[in-house]
C-alpha positions as CSV (number, residue, x, y, z in Angstrom):
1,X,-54.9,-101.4,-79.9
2,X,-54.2,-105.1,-79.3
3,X,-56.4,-107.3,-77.2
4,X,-53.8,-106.8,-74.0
5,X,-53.9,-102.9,-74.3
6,X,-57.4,-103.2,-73.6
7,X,-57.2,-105.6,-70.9
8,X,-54.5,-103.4,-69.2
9,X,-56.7,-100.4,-69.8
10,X,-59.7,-102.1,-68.3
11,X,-57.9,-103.5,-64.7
12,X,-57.0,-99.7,-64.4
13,X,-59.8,-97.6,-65.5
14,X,-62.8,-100.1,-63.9
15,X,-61.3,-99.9,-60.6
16,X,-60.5,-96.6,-60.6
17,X,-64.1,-95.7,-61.8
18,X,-65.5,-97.8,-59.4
19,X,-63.9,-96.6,-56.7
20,X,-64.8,-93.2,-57.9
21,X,-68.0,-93.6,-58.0
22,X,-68.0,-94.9,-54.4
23,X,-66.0,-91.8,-52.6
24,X,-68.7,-89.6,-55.2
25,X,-71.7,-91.3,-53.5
26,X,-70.4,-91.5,-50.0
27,X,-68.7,-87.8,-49.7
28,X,-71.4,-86.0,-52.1
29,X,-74.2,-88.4,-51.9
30,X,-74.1,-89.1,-48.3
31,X,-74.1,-92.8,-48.3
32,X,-71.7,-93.5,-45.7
33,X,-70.4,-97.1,-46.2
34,X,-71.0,-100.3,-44.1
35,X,-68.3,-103.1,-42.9
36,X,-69.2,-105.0,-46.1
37,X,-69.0,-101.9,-48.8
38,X,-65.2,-101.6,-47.2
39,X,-64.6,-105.4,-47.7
40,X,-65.5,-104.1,-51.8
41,X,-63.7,-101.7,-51.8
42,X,-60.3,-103.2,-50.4
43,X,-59.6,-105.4,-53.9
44,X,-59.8,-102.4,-56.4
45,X,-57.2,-100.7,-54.2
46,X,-55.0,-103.8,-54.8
47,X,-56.5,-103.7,-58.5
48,X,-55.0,-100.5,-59.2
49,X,-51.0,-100.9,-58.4
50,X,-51.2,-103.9,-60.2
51,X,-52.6,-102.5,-63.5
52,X,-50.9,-99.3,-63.2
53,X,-47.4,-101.4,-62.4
54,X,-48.9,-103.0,-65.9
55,X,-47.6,-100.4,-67.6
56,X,-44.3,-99.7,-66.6
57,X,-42.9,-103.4,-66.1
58,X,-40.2,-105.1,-68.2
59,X,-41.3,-108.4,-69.9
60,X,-44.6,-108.9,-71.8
61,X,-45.3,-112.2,-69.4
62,X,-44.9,-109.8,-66.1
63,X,-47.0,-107.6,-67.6
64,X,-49.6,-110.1,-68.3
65,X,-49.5,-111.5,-64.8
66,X,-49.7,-107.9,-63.7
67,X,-52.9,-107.4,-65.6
68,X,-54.1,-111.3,-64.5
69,X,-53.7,-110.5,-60.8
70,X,-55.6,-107.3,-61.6
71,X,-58.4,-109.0,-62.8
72,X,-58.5,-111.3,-60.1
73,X,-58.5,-108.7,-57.1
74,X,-61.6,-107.0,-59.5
75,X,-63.1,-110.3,-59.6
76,X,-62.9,-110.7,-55.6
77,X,-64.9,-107.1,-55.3
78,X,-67.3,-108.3,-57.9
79,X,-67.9,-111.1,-55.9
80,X,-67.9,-109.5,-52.7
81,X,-70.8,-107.3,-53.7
82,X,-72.5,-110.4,-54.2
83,X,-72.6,-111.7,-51.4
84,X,-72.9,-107.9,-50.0
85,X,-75.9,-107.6,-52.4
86,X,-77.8,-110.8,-50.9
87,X,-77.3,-110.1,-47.5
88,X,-79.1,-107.0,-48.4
89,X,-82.2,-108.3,-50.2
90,X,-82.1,-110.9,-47.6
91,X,-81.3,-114.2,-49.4
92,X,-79.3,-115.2,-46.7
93,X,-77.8,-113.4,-43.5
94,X,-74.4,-111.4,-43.3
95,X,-72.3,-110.1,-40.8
96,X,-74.3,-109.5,-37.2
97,X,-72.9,-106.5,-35.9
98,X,-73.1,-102.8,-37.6
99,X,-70.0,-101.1,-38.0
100,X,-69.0,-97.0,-37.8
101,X,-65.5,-95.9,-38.3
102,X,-64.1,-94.0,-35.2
103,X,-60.7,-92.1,-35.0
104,X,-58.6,-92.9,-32.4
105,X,-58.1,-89.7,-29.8
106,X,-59.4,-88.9,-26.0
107,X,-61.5,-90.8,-23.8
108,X,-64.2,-88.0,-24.1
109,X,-63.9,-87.6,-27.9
110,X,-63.9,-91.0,-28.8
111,X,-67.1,-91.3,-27.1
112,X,-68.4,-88.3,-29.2
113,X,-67.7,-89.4,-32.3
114,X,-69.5,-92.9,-31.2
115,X,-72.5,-91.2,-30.0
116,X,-72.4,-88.5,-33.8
117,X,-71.7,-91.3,-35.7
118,X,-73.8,-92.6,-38.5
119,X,-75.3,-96.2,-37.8
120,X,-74.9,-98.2,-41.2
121,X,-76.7,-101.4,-41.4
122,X,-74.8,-104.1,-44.3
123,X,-78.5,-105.3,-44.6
124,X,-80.5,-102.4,-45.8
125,X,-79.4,-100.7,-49.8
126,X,-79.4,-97.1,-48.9
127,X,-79.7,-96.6,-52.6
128,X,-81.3,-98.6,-55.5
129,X,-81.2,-98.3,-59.3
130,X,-83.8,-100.5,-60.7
131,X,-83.9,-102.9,-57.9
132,X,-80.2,-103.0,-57.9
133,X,-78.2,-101.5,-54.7
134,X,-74.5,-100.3,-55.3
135,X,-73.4,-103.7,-54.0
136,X,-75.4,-105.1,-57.2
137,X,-74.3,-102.8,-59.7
138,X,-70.5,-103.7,-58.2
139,X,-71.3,-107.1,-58.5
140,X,-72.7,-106.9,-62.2
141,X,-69.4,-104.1,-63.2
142,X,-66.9,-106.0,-61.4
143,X,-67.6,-109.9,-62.4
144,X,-68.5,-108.8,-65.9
145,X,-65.4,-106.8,-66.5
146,X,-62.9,-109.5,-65.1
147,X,-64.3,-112.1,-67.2
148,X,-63.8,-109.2,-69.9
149,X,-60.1,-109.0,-68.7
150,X,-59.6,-112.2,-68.7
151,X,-61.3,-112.7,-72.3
152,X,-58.9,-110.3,-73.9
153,X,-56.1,-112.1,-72.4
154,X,-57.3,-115.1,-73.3
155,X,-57.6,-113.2,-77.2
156,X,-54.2,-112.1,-77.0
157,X,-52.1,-115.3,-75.9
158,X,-54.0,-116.8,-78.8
159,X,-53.2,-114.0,-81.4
């Protein structure tokens, strides 16, 4: 397997883990996601056409720029959580308001679903691994496996 297989392998299979592992820990986990965990979350969607269109495009240089942008969208996530992940150990502030997804519908069941929804704060980790909250851990997966992308790229324009 050259050095591009893997790369195109990797801007498929990270996001797709990734995201995952997020729909596993928010539908059987529980940890419904705040405004910022969707801002994540938004890049490996655009991650995964690219990397998957990766495979079935004509021309080694599209493919290579189909892998690139990949990477790049990963990258955004990775740095995303960041930012996500300092707001939440309080290095510096985030977004103001809290956010709760509502589905459009009536007057009165609008207002239902606002009163039953969950309240999720960007600046409190629901979850932690070692000190690290999901945001970290995206963060750490993310940034380090676009610069691993990018590496085997690098590897195979020079092979």
């Amino acid at each position: 397997m050259t050095g591009f297989d893997r790369a195109r392998w990797l801007a498929l299979l990270l996001p797709l883990g990734l995201l995952g592992g997020a729909y596993a820990s928010q539908y059987i986990g529980g940890l419904y996601p705040c405004e910022m965990c969707w801002w994540q979350r938004w890049p490996h969607f655009a991650a995964l056409p690219l990397a998957l269109a990766a495979f079935v495009a004509s021309g080694q240089g599209l493919r290579k720029t189909l892998v690139l942008l990949a990477a790049l969208a990963i990258l955004t996530s990775g740095l995303i959580g960041g930012y996500h992940a300092g707001v939440e150990y309080g290095w510096w502030e985030g977004i103001t308001t809290c956010s709760s997804t509502v589905a459009p519908g009536s007057g009165k069941e609008v207002l239902d679903a606002i009163l039953n929804a969950p309240l999720i704060r960007c600046d409190i980790a629901p979850w932690t691994l070692f000190g690290i909250s999901l945001a970290g851990y995206n963060f750490l997966i993310s940034t380090f496996g676009a610069f691993a992308i990018f590496g085997l790229l690098r590897k195979g324009a020079q092979a």
